[in-house]
N, C-alpha and C positions, 0 to 999 in steps of 0.2 A: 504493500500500500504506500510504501513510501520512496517509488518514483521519482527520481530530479523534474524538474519543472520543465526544462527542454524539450525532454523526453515525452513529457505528456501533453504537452504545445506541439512537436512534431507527429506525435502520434494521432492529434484530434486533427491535422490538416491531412494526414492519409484517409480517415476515415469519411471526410470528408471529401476527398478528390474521389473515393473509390464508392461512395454512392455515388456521386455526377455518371462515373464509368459504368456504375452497374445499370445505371438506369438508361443511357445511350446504348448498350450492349441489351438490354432486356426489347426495347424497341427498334432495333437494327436486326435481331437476329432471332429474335422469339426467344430468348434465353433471359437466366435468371442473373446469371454474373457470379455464380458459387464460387466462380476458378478466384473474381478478385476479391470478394468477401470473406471467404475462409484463411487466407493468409493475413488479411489486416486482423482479422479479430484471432487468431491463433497469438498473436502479438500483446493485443490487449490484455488477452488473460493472462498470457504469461507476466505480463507486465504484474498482475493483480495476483498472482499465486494462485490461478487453477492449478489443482494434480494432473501432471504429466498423464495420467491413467482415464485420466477424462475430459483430457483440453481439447481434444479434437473430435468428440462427437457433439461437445458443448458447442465449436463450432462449426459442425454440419447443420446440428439443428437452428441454430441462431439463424444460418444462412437460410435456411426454408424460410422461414419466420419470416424474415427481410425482404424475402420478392415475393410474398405472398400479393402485399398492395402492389408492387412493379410490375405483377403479372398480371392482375387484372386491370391494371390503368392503359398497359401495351396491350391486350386483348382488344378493351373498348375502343383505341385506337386504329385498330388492322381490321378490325366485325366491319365499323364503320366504314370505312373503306372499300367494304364484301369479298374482301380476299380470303375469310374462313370459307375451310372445307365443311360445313354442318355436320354433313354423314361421318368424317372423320369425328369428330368431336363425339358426335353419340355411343361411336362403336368403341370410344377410347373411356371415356371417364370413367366408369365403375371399374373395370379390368384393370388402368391403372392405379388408381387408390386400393386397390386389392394388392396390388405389387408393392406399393410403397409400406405398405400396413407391411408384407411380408418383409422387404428391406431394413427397416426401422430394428422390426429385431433382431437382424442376424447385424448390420452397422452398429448396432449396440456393444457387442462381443467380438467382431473380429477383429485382426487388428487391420493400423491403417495402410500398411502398406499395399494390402490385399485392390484395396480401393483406387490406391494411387496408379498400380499397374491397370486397373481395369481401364480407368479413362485414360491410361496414354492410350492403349489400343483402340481402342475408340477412337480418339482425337485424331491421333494419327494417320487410322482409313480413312476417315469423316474426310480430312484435310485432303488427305491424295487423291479420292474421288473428285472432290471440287474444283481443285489444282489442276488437274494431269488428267483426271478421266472426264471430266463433261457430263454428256449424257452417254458413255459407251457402257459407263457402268448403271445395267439397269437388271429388272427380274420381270416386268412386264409391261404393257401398257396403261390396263385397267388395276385398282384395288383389288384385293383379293375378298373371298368371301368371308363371311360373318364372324366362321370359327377362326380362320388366322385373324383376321383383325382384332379380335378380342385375346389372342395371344402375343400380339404385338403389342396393344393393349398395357396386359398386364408384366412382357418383361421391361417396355420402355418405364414404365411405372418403379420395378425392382433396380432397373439402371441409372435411375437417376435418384431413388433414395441411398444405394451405397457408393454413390460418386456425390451424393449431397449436391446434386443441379435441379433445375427446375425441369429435366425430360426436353427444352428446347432441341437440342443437338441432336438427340436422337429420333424426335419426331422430323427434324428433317431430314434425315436420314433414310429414313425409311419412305417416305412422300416420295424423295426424288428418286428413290429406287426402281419408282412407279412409273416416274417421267410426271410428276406433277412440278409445274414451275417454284421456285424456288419463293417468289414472294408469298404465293400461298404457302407453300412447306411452311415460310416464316411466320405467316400470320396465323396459320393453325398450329403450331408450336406454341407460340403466345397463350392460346387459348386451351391446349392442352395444361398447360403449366400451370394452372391456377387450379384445378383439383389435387395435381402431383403435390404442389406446398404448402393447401390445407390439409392434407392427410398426411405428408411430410410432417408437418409441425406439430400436428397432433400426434400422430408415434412418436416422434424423437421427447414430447414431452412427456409421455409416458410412459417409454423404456428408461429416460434416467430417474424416475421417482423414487425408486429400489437404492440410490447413490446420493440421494437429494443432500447429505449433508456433508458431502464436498463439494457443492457448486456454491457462485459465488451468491449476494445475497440478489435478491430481486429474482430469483431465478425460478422457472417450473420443469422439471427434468433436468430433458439437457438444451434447453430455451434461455435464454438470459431476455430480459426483458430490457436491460439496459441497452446490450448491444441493437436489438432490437429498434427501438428509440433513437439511438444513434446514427442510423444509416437509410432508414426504409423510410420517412418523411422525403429526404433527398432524391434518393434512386424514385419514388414513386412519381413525384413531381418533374424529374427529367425525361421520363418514359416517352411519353407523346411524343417529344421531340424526335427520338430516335424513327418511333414510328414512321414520321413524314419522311425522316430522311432516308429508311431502305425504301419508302416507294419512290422517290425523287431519283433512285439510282438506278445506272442500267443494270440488265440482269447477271450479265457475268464479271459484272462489277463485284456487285454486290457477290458471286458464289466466290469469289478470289480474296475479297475482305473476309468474309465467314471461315475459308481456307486456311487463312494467315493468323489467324482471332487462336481456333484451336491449337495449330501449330505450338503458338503459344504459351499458351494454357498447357499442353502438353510438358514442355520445356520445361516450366518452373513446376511438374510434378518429378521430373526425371533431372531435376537440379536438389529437388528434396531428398529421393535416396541417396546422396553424397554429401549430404549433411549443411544445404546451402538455404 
């Protein structure tokens, strides 16, 4: 608690710059910004003596928590606009809140590194698809039927509760697999992602209850409601803007930004196992 004054003047202008981020990243790309959320608040805590044993599912869940509003501000955003997919959205919300529910408690208990590998691999097809392949990498024309999409469903759900994302990346992933343009991918991403982080936020605060008295105070599991407070006013209020500006971009513009974005994100998971 007892921080130099620098330190925590430099640390409220990150958390700060990284809502503006999260919330231009939530409206540019249908994502939630976990990749820059969870590194600023893994900071705070340590700053504040979270246990090492639970500093980082405190902040996966915090990060739900935080684009809960981002993701529904970028939704109402992209709807407006009519670049959601409806049918998508119907065949996804329940199967993925089923997967998050299932995620939450296995992110509970395993460790993190498990996580960090998953989303490079991820990140890193996501990105070379975008990059490098175009449209050559596809699986079909059309959506598939009811039963895969409800297992798409429920693992983009599982995938983004133990990578702690809002399911952004992955629902476009799968969209453009289809050969659905990428600004819908994005804008039904947006709209998936607002079930994925109320169900998100509600596991993660109900699997650390069982641990509730090493979290810091203000807190419900593994939720902080300060960090909370801290960042998601910010990211929620910048959202729209990103909005306008992936439909204001051309389209392989924007898949070449989104390419770059993960790459990224990638990086400073595969900077993390080496102790950076």
């Amino acid at each position: 608690m007892g921080a130099p004054l620098g330190e925590l003047v430099a640390l409220a202008g990150g958390i700060v710059v990284a809502g503006i981020l999260t919330g231009i990243l939530a409206g540019l790309f249908g994502i939630g910004g976990g990749a820059i959320i969870v590194p600023v608040l893994y900071e705070l805590f340590l700053l504040f003596g979270v246990p090492e044993t639970v500093r980082m599912q405190l902040c996966v869940g915090t990060s739900l928590a935080i684009i809960v509003p981002t993701t529904i501000r970028s939704y109402r955003a992209h709807k407006a606009r009519g670049f959601v997919i409806s049918e998508v959205m119907q065949s996804w919300t329940i199967p993925s809140m089923a997967g998050v529910a299932l995620g939450s408690i296995i992110a509970a208990f395993a460790p993190g590194g498990v996580f960090e590998a998953a989303f490079i691999v991820f990140a890193v097809s996501m990105a070379s698809k975008l990059l490098f392949a175009g449209e050559s990498w596809n699986i079909g024309d059309e959506l598939p039927g009811r039963g895969l999409m409800r297992l798409y469903g429920f693992l983009i759900g599982l995938g983004s509760s133990l990578m702690g994302i809002a399911g952004g990346s992955l629902v476009a992933l799968v969209l453009t697999l289809y050969r659905k343009p990428i600004h819908n991918a994005v804008a039904t991403a947006a709209g998936v992602g607002v079930p994925i982080t109320l169900a998100g936020t509600l596991g993660y605060a109900l699997a650390g209850l069982p641990r509730q008295s090493l979290m810091p105070p203000f807190s419900v599991g593994f939720v902080s409601a300060i960090g909370v407070l801290l960042i998601a006013p910010i990211s929620s209020w910048v959202a729209p803007f990103g909005a306008r500006l992936a439909h204001a971009m051309p389209r392989r513009r924007l898949e070449i930004s989104f390419g770059f974005f993960l790459l990224a994100a990638a990086a400073r998971f595969i900077a993390s196992f080496f102790g950076y």
